[in-house]
N, C-alpha and C positions, 0 to 999 in steps of 0.2 A: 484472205488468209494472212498472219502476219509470219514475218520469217527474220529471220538472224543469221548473217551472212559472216562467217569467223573466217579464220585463216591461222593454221595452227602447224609452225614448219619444222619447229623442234623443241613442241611443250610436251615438259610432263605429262602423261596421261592425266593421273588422278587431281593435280594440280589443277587443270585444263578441266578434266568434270569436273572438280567441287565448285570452278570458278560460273562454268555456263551454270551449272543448278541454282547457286546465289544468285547470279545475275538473271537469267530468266523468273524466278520466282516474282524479283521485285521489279522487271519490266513489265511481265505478262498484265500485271495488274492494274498498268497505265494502256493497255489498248493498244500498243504500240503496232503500226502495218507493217514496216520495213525498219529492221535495223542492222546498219552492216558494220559489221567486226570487220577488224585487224589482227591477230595477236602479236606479240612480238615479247618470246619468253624470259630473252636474255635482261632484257630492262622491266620485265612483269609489268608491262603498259599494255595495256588496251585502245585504240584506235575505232569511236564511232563515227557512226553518223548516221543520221534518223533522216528517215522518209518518209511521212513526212516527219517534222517533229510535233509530237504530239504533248499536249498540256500537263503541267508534273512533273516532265522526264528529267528536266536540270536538279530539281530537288531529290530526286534518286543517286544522282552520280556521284553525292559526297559520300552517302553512307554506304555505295560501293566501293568506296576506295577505300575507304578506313576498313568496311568488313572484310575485302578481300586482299588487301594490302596491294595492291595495284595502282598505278596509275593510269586515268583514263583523258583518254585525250577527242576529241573530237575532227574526226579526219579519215578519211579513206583515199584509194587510190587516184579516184577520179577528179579529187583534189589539188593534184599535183601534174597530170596526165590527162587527154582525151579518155573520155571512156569508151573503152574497144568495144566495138561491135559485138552483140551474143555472150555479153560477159554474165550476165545473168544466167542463160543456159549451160554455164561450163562451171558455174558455182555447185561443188556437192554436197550431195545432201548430207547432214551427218545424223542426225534424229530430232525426231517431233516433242517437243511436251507442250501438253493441251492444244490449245489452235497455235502454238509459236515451232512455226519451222524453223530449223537449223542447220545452215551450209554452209562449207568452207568458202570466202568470200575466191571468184576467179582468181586464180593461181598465177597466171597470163597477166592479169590485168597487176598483181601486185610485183612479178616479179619486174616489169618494164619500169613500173615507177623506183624501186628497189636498182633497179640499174642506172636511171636517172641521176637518184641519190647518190649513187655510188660511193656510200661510206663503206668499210672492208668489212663490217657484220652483212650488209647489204646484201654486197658482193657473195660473200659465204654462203647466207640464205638461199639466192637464187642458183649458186652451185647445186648446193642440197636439192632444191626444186629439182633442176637436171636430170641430179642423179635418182632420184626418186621417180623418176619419169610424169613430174608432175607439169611439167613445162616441154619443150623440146628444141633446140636450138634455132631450128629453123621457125617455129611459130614466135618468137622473141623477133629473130629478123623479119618477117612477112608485117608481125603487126607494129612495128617500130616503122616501121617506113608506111603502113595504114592510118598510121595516128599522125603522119610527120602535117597534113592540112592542116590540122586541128592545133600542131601547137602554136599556130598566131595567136590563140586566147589565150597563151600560157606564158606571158612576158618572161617570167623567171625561168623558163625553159630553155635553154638556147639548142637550136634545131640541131645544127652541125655536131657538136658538142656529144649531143643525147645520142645522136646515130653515129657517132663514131665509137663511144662508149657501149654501145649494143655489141657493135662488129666486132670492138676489139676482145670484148669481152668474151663473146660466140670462138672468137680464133683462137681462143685460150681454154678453151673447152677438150684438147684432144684426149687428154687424160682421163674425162670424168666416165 
């Protein structure tokens, strides 16, 4: 089954559909098994990455970005961060067209790398996540410290750095 994995934390609705119906139309067509979104509304950029990638798909992304006025970038969480255990099971579903599923790419899994970043839209973001009950403070800390093995493969990672960035971020939470 192929599926498409988005993450949509403060897009326009109709924006956000017109953009998955464009963009599924002219993926579904290439076969595609796995393709996981990013969104990210304030910059109207798109974040993929294909699993596999399949034959075509580069020749798709320019006439995506002129038709939908977006930029697409290639890249997901796991890019930047271990990939959390079960992030696939916690991605939701949002709807089907034809064989291509569509789910919010894990929310867990973007907003740790989103903390990493720690740029102050980032930061924003994963507030919103919080508040939205789409994350929860305590699962931020549990799998920050579950991924911390995993970031030797991530040179531009610095471990201390990242988990102290979590907690302090977490401690800063009592308002939300």
């Amino acid at each position: 089954m192929n599926e498409l994995h988005a993450s949509t934390v403060r897009a326009d609705s109709d924006f956000r559909a017109t953009s998955f119906k464009a963009m599924i139309s002219n993926v579904e067509q290439l076969g595609i098994y796995t393709m996981l979104i990013v969104w990210q509304e304030a910059n109207r950029a798109v974040y993929i990455k294909f699993d596999p990638e399949p034959a075509g798909v580069f020749e798709v992304i320019p006439a995506l970005k002129r038709s939908l006025h977006i930029n697409v970038e290639l890249a997901a969480p796991s890019d930047f961060l271990p990939p959390l255990d079960q992030w696939r099971e916690r991605s939701r579903f949002i709807d089907k067209f034809g064989q291509l599923e569509v789910f919010h790419y894990d929310f867990l899994s973007q907003a740790l790398s989103k903390l990493e970043r720690g740029h102050a839209k980032d930061l924003l973001d994963v507030t919103e996540m919080v508040r939205r009950k789409l994350v929860t403070p305590e699962s931020l800390l549990a799998q920050s410290e579950a991924i911390r093995p995993g970031l030797i493969r991530y040179p531009g990672v610095d471990e201390d750095s990242f988990i102290r960035r979590v907690k302090e971020f977490v401690g800063g939470l009592k308002h939300v």
